[in-house]
C-alpha positions, 0 to 999 in steps of 0.5 A, a space after each residue: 380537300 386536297 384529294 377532291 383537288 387531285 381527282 378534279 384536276 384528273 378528271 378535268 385534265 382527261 375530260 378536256 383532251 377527250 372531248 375534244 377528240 370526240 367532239 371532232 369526230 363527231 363533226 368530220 362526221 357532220 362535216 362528210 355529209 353536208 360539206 359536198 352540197 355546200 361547195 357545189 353551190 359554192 357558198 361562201 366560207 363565213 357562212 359554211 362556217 356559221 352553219 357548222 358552228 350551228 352544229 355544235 350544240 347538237 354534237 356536244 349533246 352526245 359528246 359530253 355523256 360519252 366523255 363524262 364516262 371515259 373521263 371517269 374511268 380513266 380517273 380512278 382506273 389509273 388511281 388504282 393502278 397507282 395504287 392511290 386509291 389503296 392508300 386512301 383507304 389505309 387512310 381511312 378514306 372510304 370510296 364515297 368520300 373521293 367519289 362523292 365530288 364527281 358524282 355531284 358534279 355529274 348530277 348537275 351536269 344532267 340537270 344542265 343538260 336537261 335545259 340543253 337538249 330541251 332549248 338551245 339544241 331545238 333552237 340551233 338545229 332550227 338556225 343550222 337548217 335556215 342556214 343551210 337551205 338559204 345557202 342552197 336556195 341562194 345559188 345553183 349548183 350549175 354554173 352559167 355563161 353567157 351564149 353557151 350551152 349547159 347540159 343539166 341531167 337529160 335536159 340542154 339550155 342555152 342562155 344569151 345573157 347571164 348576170 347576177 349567177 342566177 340572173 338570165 336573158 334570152 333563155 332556151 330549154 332543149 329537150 333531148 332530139 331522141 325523145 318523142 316529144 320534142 320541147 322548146 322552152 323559150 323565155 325572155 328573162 328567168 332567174 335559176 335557184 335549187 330546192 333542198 332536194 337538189 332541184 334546179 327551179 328555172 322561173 321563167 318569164 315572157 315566153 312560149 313552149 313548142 312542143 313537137 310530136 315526131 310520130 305527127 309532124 304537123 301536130 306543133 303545139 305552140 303555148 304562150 306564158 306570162 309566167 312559168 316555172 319548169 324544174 329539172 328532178 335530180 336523180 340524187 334522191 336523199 336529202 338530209 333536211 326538210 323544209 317543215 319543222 321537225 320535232 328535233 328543232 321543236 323545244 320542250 315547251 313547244 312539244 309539251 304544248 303539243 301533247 297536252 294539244 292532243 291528250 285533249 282531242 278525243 280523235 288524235 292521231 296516236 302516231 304522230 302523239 307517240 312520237 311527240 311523246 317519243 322526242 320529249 321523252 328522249 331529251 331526258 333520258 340523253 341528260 341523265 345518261 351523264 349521271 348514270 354513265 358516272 356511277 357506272 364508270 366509278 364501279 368499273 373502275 374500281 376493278 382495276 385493283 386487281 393485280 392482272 388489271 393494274 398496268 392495262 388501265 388506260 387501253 382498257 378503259 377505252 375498251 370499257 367505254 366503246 362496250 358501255 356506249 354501244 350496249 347503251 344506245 343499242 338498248 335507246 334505240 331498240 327503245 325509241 324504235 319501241 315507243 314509235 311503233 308499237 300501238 297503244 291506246 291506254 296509259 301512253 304517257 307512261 308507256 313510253 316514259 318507262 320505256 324511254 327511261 328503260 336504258 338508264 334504269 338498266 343501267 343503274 340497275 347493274 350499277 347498283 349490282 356490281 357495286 354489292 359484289 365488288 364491295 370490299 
């Protein structure tokens, strides 16, 4: 009871410090990829909070598997290297009896994990992605002012009067003087918002568009309009986000009422049916990488016994755990990369389960080797 206690207390002790660790890199990393758009639109700081609290479970999905392995390792690596789990075994205290704990702990860990990345994951990603647009969409990321002109990309606008932000009186849109055509927009009142594509969408209102051909003067062009939109592209090409549902804030039981959807159709679309399958599938593999990632670090820990190991346990369990995270999810991606891809026209449901499953059958393949060659 009281060697549960101690190992508890251990595992705990590292698994607190070094998610934490992992769970802030993981969200600098969030953090570098949307935080300039925010700040350009000026969104206030409740809501840049909201939307990064919005993230966390998504994070904590990849954080707690790495975590459970370091925290593993680093537990019984360091009992070895103490040799506390020699005097365990003088005592008659084999390695499935101070093991059994965390291993428990870790299956029930997978099985929580499997409601995780099944509800709340899809569930907040949906939420972050209605914040985020909202935030976009609510504010240009160009600053106007009353009776000054703006330059935005190729395109000169003049406004008489701006309330509101976004709010426009009087408004005038210049195309550059050395195009061709030469285009005047004009329009009594607009109201100016971005798309997620970084777009700026002018609605305009009671207005005209003169439209000049410098190659023939005398052909003016002259358009009146009760109602116009005119969107000025940004060259900034890639958007993280997109405006319809993506299978990831899609949750289990919406995407396996998907599949059963199209398992029904005789004329399905194989694609879009094998990534369906590729995403519920893959929801499962991450939750039980947590139980495998546990054996698997039991086992290398244990290599610690050997004298030329002893006084490097803690530097080289961080080395054993980058090597196991990146062979991992090189094997999950070459995996889901494999289920997407490949056509299959017979036995896909089980096609890709196998092949989703394959790093953690792999994984515990090697588990169950190394344990029969290190056992004493």
């Amino acid at each position: 009871m009281k060697t549960t206690k101690y190992i508890l207390h251990n595992f705990f002790g590292y698994f607190i410090i070094y998610s934490s660790i992992i769970f802030l890199l993981f969200l600098l990393n969030e953090l570098y990829r949307f935080i300039q758009a925010l700040l350009l639109h000026k969104t206030p700081i409740l809501t840049v909070l909201k939307i990064f609290v919005s993230l966390f479970p998504a994070i904590i999905s990849i954080a707690v598997p790495i975590t459970f392995l370091l925290s593993t390792i680093l537990t019984f690596a360091v009992m070895c290297e103490q040799n506390e789990i020699t005097i365990l075994n003088t005592m008659g205290i084999n390695q499935w009896q101070y093991t059994k704990t965390v291993i428990f702990l870790s299956f029930i860990t997978s099985i929580i994990m499997l409601y995780f990345n099944g509800y709340i994951v899809p569930q907040s990603n949906q939420y972050f992605k209605k914040l985020y647009i909202t935030a976009i969409l609510s504010s240009p990321a160009t600053k106007f002012s009353s009776s000054k002109f703006v330059f935005i990309e190729n395109k000169k606008i003049f406004a008489q009067k701006v309330y509101n932000k976004n709010s426009l009186e009087n408004v005038y849109i210049f195309n550059p003087e050395n195009e061709p055509l030469y285009q005047t927009i004009f329009a009594k009142n607009a109201t100016v918002e971005t798309d997620i594509r970084e777009n700026i969408l002018f609605n305009l209102y009671d207005g005209w568009v003169n439209i000049l051909d410098k190659s023939q003067p005398q052909n003016n062009t002259m358009l009146k309009f009760n109602k116009y939109v005119f969107t000025i592209y940004s060259k900034q090409k890639t958007s993280f986000i997109s405006e319809t549902k993506t299978f990831r804030e899609m949750t289990n039981k919406e995407l396996f009422k998907e599949i059963l959807f199209l398992r029904q159709e005789k004329t399905k679309n194989l694609f879009f049916y094998q990534q369906l399958l590729t995403e519920y599938f893959l929801r499962y593999t991450l939750s039980f990488s947590i139980f495998v990632f546990t054996l698997l670090g039991i086992v290398l820990a244990h290599r610690f016994k050997q004298p030329h190991l002893k006084h490097n346990a803690k530097p080289l369990s961080f080395v054993i755990t980058i090597i196991v995270v990146g062979i991992y999810y090189f094997l999950l991606t070459a995996s889901i990369t494999l289920c997407k891809n490949t056509k299959i026209t017979n036995f896909t449901e089980y096609y890709i389960a196998t092949i989703m499953q394959a790093p953690n059958i792999i994984f515990f393949i090697i588990y169950f080797i190394l344990a029969k060659i290190y056992k004493e």
